[in-house]
Backbone atoms as SQL, in Angstrom:
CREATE TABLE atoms (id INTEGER PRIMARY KEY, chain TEXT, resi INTEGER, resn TEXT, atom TEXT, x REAL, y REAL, z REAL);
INSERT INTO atoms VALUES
  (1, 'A', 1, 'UNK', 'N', 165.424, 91.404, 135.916),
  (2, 'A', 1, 'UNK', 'CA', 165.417, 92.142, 134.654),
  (3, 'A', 1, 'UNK', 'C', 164.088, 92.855, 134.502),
  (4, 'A', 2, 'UNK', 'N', 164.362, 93.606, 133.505),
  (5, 'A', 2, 'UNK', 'CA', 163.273, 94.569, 132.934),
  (6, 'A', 2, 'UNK', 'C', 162.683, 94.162, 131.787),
  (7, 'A', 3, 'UNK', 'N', 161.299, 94.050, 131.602),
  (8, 'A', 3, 'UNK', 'CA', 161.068, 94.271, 129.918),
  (9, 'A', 3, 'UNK', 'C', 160.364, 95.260, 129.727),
  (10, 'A', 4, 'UNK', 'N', 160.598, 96.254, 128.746),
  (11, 'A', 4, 'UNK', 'CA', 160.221, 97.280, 128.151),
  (12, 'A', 4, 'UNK', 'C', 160.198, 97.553, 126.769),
  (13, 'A', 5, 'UNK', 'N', 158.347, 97.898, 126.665),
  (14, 'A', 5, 'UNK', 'CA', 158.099, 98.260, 125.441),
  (15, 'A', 5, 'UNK', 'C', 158.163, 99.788, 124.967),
  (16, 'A', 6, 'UNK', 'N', 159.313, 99.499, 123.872),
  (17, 'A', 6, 'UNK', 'CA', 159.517, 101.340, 123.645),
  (18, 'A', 6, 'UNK', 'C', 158.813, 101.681, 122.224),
  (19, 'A', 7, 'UNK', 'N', 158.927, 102.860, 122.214),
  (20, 'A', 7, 'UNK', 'CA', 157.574, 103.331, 121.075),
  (21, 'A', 7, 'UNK', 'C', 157.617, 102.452, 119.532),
  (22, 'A', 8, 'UNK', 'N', 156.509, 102.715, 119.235),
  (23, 'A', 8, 'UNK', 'CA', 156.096, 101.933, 117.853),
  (24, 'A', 8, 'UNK', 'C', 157.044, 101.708, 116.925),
  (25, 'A', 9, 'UNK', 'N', 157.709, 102.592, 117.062),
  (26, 'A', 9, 'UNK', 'CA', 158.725, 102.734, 115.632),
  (27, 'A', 9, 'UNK', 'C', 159.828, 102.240, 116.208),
  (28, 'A', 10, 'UNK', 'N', 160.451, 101.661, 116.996),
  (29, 'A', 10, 'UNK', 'CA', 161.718, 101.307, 117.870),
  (30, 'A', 10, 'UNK', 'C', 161.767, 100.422, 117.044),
  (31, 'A', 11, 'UNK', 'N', 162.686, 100.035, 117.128),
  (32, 'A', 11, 'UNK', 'CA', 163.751, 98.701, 116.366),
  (33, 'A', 11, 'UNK', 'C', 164.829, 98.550, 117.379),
  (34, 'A', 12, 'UNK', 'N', 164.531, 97.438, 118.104),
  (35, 'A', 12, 'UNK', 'CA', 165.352, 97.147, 119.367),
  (36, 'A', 12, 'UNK', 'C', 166.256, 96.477, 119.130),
  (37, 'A', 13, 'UNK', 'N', 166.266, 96.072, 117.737),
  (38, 'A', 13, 'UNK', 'CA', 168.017, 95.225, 117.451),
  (39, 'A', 13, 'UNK', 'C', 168.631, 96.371, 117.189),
  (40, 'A', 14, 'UNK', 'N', 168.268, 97.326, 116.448),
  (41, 'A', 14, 'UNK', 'CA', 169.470, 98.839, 115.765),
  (42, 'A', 14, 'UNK', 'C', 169.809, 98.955, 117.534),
  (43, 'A', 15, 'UNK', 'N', 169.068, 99.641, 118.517),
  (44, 'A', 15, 'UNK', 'CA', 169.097, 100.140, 119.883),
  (45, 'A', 15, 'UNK', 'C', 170.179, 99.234, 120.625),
  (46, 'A', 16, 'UNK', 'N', 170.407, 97.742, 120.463),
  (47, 'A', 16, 'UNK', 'CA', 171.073, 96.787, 120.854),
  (48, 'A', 16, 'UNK', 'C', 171.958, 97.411, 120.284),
  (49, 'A', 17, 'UNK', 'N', 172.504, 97.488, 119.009),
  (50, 'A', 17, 'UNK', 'CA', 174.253, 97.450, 118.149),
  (51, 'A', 17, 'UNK', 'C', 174.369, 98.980, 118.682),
  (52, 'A', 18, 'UNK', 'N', 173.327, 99.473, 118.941),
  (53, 'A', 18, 'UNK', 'CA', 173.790, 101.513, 119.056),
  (54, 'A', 18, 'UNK', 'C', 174.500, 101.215, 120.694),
  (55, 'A', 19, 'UNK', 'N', 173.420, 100.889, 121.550),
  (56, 'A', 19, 'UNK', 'CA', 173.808, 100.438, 123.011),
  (57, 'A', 19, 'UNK', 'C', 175.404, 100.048, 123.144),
  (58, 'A', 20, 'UNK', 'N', 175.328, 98.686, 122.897),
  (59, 'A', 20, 'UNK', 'CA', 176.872, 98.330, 122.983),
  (60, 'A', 20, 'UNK', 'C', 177.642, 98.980, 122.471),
  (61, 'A', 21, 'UNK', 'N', 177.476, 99.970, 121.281),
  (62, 'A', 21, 'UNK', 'CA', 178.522, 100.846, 121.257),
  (63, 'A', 21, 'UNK', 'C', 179.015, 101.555, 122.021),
  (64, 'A', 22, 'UNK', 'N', 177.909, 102.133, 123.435),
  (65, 'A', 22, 'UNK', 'CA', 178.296, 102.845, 124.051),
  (66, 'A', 22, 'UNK', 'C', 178.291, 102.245, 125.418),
  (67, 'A', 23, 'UNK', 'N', 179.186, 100.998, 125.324),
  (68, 'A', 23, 'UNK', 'CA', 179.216, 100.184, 126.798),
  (69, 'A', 23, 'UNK', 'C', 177.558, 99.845, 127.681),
  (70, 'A', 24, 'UNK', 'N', 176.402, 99.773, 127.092),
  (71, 'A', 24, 'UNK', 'CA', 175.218, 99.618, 127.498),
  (72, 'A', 24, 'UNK', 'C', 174.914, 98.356, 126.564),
  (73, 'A', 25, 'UNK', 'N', 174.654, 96.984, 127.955),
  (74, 'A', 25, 'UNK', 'CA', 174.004, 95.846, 127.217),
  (75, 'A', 25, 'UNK', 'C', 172.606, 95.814, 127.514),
  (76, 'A', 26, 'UNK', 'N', 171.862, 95.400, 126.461),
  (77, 'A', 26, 'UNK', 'CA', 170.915, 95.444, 126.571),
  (78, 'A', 26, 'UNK', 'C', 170.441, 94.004, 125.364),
  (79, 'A', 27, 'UNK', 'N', 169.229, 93.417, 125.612),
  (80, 'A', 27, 'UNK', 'CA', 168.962, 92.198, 124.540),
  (81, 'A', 27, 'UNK', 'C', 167.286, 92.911, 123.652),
  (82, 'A', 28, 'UNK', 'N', 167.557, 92.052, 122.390),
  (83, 'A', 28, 'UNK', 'CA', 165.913, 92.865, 122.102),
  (84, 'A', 28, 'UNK', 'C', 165.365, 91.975, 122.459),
  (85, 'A', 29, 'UNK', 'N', 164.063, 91.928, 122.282),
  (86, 'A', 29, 'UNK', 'CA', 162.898, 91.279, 122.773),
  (87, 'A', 29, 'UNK', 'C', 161.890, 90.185, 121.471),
  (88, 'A', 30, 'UNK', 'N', 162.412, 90.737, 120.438),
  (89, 'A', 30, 'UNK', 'CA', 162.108, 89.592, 119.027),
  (90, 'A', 30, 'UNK', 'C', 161.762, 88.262, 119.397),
  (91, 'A', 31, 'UNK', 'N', 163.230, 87.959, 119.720),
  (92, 'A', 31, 'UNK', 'CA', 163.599, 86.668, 119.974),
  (93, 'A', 31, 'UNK', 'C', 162.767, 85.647, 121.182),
  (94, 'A', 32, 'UNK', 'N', 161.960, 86.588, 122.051),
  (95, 'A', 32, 'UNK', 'CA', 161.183, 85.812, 123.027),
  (96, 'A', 32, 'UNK', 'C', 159.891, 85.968, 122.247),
  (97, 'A', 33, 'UNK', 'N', 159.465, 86.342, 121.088),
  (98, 'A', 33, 'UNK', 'CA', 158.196, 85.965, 120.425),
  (99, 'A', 33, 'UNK', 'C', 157.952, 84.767, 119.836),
  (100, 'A', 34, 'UNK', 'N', 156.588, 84.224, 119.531),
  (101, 'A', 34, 'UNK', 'CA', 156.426, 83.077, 118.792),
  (102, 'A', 34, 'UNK', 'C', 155.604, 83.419, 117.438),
  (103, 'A', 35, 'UNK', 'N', 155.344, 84.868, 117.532),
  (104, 'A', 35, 'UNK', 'CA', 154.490, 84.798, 116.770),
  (105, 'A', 35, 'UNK', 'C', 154.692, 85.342, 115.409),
  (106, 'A', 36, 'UNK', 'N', 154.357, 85.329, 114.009),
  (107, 'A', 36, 'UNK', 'CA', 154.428, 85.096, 112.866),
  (108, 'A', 36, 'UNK', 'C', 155.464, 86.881, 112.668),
  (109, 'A', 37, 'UNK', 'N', 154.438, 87.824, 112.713),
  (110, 'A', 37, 'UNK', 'CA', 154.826, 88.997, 112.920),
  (111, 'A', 37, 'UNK', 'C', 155.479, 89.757, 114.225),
  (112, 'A', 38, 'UNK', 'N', 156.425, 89.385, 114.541),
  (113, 'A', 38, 'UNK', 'CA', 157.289, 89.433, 115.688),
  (114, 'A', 38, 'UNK', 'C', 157.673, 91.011, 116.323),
  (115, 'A', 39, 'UNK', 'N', 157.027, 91.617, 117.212),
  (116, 'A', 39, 'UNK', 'CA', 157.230, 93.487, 117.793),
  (117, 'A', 39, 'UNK', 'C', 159.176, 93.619, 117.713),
  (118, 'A', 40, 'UNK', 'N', 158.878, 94.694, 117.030),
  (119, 'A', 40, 'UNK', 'CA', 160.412, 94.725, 117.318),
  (120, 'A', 40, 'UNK', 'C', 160.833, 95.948, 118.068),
  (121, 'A', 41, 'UNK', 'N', 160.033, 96.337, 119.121),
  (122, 'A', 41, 'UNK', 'CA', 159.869, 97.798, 119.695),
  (123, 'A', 41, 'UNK', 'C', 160.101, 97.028, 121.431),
  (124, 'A', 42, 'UNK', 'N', 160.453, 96.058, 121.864),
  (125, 'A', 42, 'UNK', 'CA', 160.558, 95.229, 123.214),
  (126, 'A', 42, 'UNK', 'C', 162.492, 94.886, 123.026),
  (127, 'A', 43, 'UNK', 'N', 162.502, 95.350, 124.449),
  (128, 'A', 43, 'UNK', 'CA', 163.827, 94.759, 124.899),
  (129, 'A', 43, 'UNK', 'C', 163.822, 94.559, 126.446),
  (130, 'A', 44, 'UNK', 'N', 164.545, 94.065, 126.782),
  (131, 'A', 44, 'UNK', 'CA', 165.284, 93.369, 128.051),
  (132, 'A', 44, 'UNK', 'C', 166.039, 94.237, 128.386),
  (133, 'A', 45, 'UNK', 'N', 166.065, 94.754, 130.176),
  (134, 'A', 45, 'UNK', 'CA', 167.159, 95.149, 131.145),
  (135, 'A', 45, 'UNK', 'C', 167.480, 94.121, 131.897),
  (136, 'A', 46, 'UNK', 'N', 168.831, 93.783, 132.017),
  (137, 'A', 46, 'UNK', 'CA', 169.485, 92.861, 133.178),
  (138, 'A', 46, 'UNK', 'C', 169.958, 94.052, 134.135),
  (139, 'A', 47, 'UNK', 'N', 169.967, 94.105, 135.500),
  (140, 'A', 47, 'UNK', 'CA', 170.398, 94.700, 136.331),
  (141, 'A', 47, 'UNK', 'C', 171.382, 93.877, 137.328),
  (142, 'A', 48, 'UNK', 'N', 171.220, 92.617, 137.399),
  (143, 'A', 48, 'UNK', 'CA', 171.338, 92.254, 138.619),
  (144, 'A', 48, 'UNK', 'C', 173.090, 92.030, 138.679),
  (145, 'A', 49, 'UNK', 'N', 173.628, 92.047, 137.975),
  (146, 'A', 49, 'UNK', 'CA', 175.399, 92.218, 137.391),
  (147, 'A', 49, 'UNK', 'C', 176.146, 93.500, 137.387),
  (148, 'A', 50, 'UNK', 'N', 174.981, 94.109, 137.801),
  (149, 'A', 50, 'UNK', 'CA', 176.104, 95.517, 137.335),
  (150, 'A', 50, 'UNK', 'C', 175.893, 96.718, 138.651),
  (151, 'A', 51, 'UNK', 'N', 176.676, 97.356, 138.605),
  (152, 'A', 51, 'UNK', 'CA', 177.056, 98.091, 139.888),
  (153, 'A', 51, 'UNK', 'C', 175.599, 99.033, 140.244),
  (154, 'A', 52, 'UNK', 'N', 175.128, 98.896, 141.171),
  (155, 'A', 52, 'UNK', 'CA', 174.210, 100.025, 141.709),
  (156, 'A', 52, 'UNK', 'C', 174.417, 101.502, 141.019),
  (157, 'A', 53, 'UNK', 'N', 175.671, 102.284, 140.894),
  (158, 'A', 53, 'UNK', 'CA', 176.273, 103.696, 140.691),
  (159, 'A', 53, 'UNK', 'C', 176.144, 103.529, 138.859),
  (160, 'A', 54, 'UNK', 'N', 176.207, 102.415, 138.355),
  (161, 'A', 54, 'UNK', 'CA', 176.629, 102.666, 136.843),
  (162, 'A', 54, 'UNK', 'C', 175.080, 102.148, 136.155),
  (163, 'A', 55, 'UNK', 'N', 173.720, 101.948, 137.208),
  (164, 'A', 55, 'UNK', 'CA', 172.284, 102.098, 136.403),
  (165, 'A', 55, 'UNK', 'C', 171.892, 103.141, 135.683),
  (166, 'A', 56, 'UNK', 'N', 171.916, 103.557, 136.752),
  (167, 'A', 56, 'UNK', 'CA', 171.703, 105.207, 135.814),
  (168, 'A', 56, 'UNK', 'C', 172.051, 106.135, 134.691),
  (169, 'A', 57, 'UNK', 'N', 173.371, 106.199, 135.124),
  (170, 'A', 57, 'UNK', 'CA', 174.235, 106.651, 133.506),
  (171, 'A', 57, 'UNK', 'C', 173.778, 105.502, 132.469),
  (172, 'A', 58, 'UNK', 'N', 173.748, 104.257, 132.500),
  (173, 'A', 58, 'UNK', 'CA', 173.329, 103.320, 131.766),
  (174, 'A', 58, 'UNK', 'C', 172.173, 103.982, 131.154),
  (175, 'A', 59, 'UNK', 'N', 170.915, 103.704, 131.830),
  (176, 'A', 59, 'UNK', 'CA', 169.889, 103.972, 131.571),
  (177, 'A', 59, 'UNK', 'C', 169.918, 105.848, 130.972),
  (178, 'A', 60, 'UNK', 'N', 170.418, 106.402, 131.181),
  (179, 'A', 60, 'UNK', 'CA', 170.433, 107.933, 130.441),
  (180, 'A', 60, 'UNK', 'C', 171.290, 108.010, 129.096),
  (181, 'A', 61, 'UNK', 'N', 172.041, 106.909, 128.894),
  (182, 'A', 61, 'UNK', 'CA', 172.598, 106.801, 127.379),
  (183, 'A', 61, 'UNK', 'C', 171.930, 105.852, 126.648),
  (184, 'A', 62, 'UNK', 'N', 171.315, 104.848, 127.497),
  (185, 'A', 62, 'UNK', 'CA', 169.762, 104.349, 126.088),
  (186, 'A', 62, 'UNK', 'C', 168.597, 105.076, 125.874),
  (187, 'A', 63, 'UNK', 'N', 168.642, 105.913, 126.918),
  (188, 'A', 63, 'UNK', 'CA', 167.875, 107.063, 126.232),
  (189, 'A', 63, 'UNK', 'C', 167.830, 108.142, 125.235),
  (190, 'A', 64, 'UNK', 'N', 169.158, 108.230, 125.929),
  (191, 'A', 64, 'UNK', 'CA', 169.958, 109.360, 124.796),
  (192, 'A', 64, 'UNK', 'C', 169.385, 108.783, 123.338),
  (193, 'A', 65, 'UNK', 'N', 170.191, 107.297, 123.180),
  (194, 'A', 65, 'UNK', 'CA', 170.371, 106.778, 122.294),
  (195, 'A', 65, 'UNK', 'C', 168.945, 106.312, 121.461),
  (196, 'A', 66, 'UNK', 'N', 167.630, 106.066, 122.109),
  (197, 'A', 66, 'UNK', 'CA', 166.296, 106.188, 121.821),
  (198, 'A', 66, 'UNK', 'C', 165.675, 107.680, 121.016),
  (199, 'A', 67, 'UNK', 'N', 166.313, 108.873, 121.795),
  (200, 'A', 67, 'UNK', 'CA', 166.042, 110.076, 121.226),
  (201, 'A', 67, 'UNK', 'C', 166.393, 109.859, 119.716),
  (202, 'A', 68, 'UNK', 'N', 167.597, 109.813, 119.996),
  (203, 'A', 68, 'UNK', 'CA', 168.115, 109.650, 118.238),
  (204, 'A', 68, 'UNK', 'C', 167.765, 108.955, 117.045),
  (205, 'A', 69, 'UNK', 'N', 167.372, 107.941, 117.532),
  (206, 'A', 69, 'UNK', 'CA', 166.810, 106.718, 116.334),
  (207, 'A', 69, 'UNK', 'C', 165.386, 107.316, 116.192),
  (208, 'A', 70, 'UNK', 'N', 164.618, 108.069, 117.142),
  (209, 'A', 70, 'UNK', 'CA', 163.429, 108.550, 116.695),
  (210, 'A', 70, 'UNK', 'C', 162.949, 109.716, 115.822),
  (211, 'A', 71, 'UNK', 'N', 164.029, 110.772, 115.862),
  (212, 'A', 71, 'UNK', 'CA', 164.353, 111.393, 115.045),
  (213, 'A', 71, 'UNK', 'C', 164.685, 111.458, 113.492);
């Protein structure tokens, strides 16, 4: 897996419910904090389940989907 911190303003649980809408799993990263004020701009890539051919398109519709929420 991947962890990646995406820009300041990300909210990686909205990016999670937007993702799976569009067949892209992805986990946020909250949940592996301990600390009081918890980043909510970190999420998780799993790769190792899913087809070599379908990373990419993956990865270009959480982007997509990053454009938008930043806007």
């Amino acid at each position: 897996s991947y962890w990646v911190k995406g820009p300041d303003n990300l909210d990686a649980r909205e990016l999670k419910r937007l993702a799976l809408e569009k067949g892209v799993v992805i986990e946020s990263g909250d949940i592996y904090f301990h600390s009081e004020k918890k980043p909510l701009n970190y999420f998780r890539l799993g790769y190792s389940s899913i087809a070599t051919e379908r990373i990419r398109p993956g990865i270009e519709r959480l982007a997509k989907i990053i454009r938008t929420l930043r806007s």
